[in-house]
Each structure stands twice: as C-alpha cells, then as structure tokens.
C-alpha positions in Angstrom: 20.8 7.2 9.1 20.6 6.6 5.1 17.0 6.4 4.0 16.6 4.0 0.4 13.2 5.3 -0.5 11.7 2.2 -2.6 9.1 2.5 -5.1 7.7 -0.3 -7.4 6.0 1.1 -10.6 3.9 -0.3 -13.2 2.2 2.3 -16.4 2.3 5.1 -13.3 3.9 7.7 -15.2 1.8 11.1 -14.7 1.9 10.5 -11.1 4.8 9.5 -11.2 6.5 12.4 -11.9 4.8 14.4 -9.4 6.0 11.6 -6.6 9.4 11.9 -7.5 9.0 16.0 -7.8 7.8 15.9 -4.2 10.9 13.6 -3.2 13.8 15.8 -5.0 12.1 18.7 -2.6 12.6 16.8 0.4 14.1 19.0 3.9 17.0 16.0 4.4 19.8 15.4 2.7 20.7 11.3 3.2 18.9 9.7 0.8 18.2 7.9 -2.4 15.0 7.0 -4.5 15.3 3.5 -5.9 12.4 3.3 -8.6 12.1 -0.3 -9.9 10.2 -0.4 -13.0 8.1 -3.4 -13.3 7.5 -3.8 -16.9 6.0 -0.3 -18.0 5.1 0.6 -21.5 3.9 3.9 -21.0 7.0 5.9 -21.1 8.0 5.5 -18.1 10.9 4.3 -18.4 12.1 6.5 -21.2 11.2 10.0 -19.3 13.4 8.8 -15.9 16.5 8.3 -18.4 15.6 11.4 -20.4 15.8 13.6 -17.3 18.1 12.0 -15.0 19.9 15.1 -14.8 16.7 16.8 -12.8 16.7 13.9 -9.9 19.9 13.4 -8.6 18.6 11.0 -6.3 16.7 8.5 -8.5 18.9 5.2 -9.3 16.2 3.5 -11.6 16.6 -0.4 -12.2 14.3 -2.0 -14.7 12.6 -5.5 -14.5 9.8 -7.8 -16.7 6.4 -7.3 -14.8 6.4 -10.0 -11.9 4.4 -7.8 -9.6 4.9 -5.2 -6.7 6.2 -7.9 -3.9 9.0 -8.7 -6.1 9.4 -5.2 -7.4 10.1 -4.7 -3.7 12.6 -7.2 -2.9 14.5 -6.2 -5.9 14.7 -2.9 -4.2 15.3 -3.9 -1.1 18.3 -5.7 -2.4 19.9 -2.8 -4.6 19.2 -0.2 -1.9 22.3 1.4 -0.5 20.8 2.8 3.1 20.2 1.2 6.4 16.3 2.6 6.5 14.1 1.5 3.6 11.3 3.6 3.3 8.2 2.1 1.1 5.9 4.4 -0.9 4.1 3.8 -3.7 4.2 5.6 -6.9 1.1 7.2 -6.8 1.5 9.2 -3.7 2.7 12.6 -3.2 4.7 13.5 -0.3 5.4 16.8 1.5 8.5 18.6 2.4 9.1 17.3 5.4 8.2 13.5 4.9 11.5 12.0 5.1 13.0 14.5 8.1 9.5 13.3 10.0 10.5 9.3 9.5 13.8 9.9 11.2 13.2 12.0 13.9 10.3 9.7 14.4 12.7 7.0 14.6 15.5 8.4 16.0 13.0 9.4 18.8 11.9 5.6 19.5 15.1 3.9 19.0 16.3 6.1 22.0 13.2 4.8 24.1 14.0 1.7 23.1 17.4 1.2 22.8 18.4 -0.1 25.7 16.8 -3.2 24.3 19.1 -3.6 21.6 22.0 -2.0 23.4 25.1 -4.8 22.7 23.1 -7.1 20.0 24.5 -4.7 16.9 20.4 -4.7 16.3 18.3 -1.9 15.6 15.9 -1.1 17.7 12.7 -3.0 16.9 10.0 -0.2 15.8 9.0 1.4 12.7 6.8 4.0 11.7 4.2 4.6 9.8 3.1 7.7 8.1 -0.2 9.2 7.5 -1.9 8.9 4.1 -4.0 10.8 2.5 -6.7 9.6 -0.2 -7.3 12.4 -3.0 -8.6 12.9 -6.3 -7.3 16.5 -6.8 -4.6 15.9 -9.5 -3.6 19.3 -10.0 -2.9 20.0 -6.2 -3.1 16.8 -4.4 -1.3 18.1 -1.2 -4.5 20.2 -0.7 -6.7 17.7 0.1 -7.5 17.6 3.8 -7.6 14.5 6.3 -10.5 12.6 6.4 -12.5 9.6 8.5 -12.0 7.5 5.9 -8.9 7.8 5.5 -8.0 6.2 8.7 -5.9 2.9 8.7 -5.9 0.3 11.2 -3.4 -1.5 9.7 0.0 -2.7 11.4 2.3 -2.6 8.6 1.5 -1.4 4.9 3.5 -0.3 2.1 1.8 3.3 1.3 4.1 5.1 3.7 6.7 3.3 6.1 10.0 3.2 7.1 12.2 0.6 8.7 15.6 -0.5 9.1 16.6 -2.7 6.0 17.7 -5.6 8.9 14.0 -6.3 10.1 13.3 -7.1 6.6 15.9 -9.0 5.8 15.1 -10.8 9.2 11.8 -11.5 8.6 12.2 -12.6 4.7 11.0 -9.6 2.8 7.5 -10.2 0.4 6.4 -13.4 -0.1 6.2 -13.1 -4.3 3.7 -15.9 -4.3 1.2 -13.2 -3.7 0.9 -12.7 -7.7 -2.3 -10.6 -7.7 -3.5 -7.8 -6.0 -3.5 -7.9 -1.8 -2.1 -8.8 1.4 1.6 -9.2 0.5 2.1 -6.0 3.4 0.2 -7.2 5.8 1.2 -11.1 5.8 4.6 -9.3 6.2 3.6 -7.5 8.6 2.3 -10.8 10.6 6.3 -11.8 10.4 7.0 -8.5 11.8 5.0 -8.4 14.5 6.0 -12.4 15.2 9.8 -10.7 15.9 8.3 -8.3 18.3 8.5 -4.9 16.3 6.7 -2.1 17.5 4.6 0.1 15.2 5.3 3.9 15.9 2.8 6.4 14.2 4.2 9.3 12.4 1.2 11.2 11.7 3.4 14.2 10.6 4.8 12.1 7.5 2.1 12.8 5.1 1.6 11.3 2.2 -1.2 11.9 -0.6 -2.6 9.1 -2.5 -3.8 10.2 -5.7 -6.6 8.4 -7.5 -9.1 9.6 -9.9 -12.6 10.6 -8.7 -14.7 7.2 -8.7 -17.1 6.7 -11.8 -19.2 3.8 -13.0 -17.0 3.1 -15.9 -14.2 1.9 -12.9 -16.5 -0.7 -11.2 -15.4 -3.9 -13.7 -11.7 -2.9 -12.6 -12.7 -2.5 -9.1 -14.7 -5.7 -8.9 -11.6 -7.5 -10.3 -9.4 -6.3 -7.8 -12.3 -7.8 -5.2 -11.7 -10.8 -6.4 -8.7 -11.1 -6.9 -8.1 -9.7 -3.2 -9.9 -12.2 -2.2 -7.9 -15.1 -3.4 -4.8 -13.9 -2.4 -6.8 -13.2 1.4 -6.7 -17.0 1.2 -2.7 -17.0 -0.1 -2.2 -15.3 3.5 -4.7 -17.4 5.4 -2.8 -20.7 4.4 0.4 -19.1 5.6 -1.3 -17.8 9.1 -3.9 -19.8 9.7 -5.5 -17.3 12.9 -8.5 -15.6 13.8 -6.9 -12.7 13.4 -6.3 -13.0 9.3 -9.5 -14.3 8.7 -11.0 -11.3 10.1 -8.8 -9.2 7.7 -9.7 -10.9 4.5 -13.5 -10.9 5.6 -13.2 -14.8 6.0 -16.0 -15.3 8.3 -19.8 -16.0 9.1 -20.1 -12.2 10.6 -18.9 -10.4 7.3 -21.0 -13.4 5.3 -23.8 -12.4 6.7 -23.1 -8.6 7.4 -22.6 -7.6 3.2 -25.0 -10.3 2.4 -28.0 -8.8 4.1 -26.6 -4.9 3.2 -26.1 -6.1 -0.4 -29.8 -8.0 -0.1 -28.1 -11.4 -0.9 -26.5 -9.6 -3.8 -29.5 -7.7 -5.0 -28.3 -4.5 -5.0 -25.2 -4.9 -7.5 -23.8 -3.1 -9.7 -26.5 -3.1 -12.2 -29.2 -2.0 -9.5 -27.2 0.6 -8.3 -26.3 2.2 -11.0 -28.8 4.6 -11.0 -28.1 6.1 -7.2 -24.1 6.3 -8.2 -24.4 8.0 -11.4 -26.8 10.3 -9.3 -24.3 11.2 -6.3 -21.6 11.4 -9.3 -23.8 14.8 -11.1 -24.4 15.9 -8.1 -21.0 16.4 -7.3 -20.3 14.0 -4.6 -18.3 11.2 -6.4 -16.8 10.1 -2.5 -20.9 9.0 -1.5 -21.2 7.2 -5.0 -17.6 5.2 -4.1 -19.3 3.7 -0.6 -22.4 2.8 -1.6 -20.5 1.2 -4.4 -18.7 -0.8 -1.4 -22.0 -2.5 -0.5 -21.5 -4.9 -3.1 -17.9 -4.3 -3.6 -17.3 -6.1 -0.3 -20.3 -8.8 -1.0 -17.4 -9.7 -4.2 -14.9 -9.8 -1.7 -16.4 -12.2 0.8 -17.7 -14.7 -2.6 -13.9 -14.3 -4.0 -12.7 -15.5 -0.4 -15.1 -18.3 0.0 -14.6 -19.4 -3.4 -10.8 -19.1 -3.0 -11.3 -21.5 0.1 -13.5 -23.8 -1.3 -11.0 -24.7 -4.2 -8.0 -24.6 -1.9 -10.5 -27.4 0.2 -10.9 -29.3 -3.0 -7.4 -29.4 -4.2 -6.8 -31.4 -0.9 
C-alpha cells in the first residue's frame, strides 16, 4: 500500500510548515505529500521550493485559487499511490498517523475481503481519523481530546484515507461547491450510495490548529455561516433527502430551535458582546466561542432559507 497524502492550501503558511514537519516524521516509509497550492501569496509557495531539500516527500503543484474541491481533484489526479489520504493544512499529525491508516485498513480489508475477492476491487471501507481542535500554536499535539471535538460525520476531509478507486468511482468533489461547506460530505452521500463502510481509526490523530476565538473573528465567522448555508442548499439540490436537510439545518426544528435560543435574533453579535469579551479575560476563550454559536447557527439557518428561497424563485 502507497499512501498520496493530499493537502489543498491557500495563505496557510505558519501552519503549514509545522503540518508538513509532522509528515517528514512519520513511522512508515510508502508515501508522498502532494501539496496543491491554490493561489497563495503569502510565501508559501516560495518557502516549499526554497527548502525542498528538507522534505523529500513533498511534490508541490501550483494552481490559480479555484477553491479546495478542485485543489483536491487536482491532487487526486497527480497522486502516485493507490490510498489517498486527505488532511488539511492546518492540522498537525503525530508519529504514527499514517502507520495507524494502514493497519487500520489493512485490518478491514481482511474482514472484508472476501467481498471483493475476484472483482480487482478494493475492499469497500475507509477510515477516518480522530481530530483534535487546538489553539496551542506552540505545541499543538498537547492538546487533549475533548466533547466537542466529537464528529458525527461519515466522510470529511480533516483526516481520511481511502483507496484512490472509490473516488474515482464515485466522481471525486463536485467543484460547483465554490464557497465554504459540504463538498465532503455530499461526497460522502456518493460514497455511502456504493456501499463503503466507514471504519474509525481513533489512533490516527490529528490536531487542528486555530487561533483562540476573539470578537474581532465574528464578521469572518458569520460569513462563513452564510456562505455555508448556501452551499447547504448546493448539496440539497443534488440529494434532495431528509437526511441532508437535517445536516444543513434545513428544517422547522432547527428554525425554531436557534430562533427561540437566539430570541428571534436578539441576542447577536452586538448584544453579546459584552458576555464574550468577558469569558475571553477570564481566560476561557472555548465558553466565549459557544455562546458565540447561538447566533452563529441562527446565521446559518437565515443563509439556508434564504439560499432556498432564491433557488424557489429562480424556478
């Protein structure tokens, strides 16, 4: 088994360099890290070719920003293994991330090959790693596992591997999803629709870095509500189920659930602020970023609707 590890990466470049760090340190020996660049201008770029010579296993391909689902494809289609594994390029990985994949795969595709025994097929599983949210620059590895970092998800991009046919199979991303959301987890539908088994590979650690929550982040973070919430309807059109719109918080429940928490929009950003900045001097920045989801999620479910209600228009 040759893992391609695949990493999209747009103005990343402090952590960055510590991803890639983590992956030269890595306790198996088949592999490659295929870093597509999707339009940078921080120097990213510049300090992969500048110190090539301290990752042997980088094979960095350039591109004009057209967002992470195509960044993807483009690595899917230059990578040289049979296993893709996607990251992204602000997580940091431990020593024994890529040795956990396979022997988590090589593990189910024993269990399960019998199934695939005379079709040339991979067995149809992948796994999925643990991730780990942290705002601890310096030594993000430290940070220990908590509720909320718990995924339900079936297939997402932080941390998975899975052989390069499925993909291929099921059509890689869809690149119509041009702004932020869902482009995993509508492939992930397609996935599931060819019968492929999620295995969980909780020893496949992964740390997602991301700077401790502060006020001056909310009109970036409201943003990427919105604009989630247009591309929730992107994936609704294409799987028109119960099961998607409870994902992009497309009904009367999660209407009515983060309008009454969020007082019918009352308690916003503005009224707040006071409680957030609060929790932030005293330390617990975490608190601040959930009550900051009370009417981060009330954006959501208005970006959805109105999504919706201009998609009902058009036709």
């Amino acid at each position: 088994m040759f893992l391609s590890v695949v990493i999209p990466t747009y103005n990343r470049k402090p952590i960055l360099e510590k991803c890639i760090r983590a992956l030269e340190c890595q306790q198996f020996s088949e592999y490659e890290v295929v870093v597509v660049d999707d339009g940078s201008i921080d120097g990213t770029v510049e300090w992969l070719r500048s110190d090539a010579a301290n990752f042997p296993h980088v094979r960095l391909f350039c591109r004009n920003h057209q967002g992470a689902a195509a960044a993807r494809n483009y690595g899917v289609e230059q990578a040289k293994g049979d296993t893709i594994v996607f990251i992204d390029s602000d997580l940091v990985v431990t020593d024994v991330f890529l040795r956990s994949h396979v022997e988590a795969l090589t593990q189910a595709q024993k269990e399960l090959g019998s199934a695939a025994s005379g079709t040339g097929e991979p067995a149809r599983c992948f796994t999925y790693g643990r991730v780990i949210n942290t705002a601890n620059f310096d030594d993000p590895t430290s940070e220990p596992y908590k509720l909320t970092d718990f995924s339900a998800a079936y297939f997402a991009t932080g941390n998975v591997a899975i052989a390069r046919h499925w993909l291929i199979e099921a059509g890689l991303f869809d690149t119509g999803f041009k702004q932020y959301g869902w482009e995993d987890l509508e492939l992930g539908v397609r996935l599931k629709n060819l019968g492929l088994k999620l295995i969980k590979c909780p020893e496949a650690v992964g740390y997602h870095w991301h700077p401790a929550f502060s006020l001056d982040q909310i009109p970036r973070l409201i943003d990427v509500e919105l604009q989630r919430g247009r591309m929730g309807v992107v994936f609704y059109q294409k799987h028109p189920t119960l099961d998607v719109r409870m994902m992009i918080q497309m009904t009367w429940l999660h209407r009515i659930l983060w309008g009454v928490l969020s007082l019918g929009g009352l308690l916003n950003e503005r009224s707040l602020a006071p409680v957030m900045r609060s929790l932030i001097k005293q330390g617990k920045p975490q608190l601040a970023e959930q009550v900051a989801r009370i009417f981060l999620n009330w954006y959501n479910v208005k970006g959805v609707y109105a999504a919706y209600a201009e998609v009902q228009r058009k036709h």
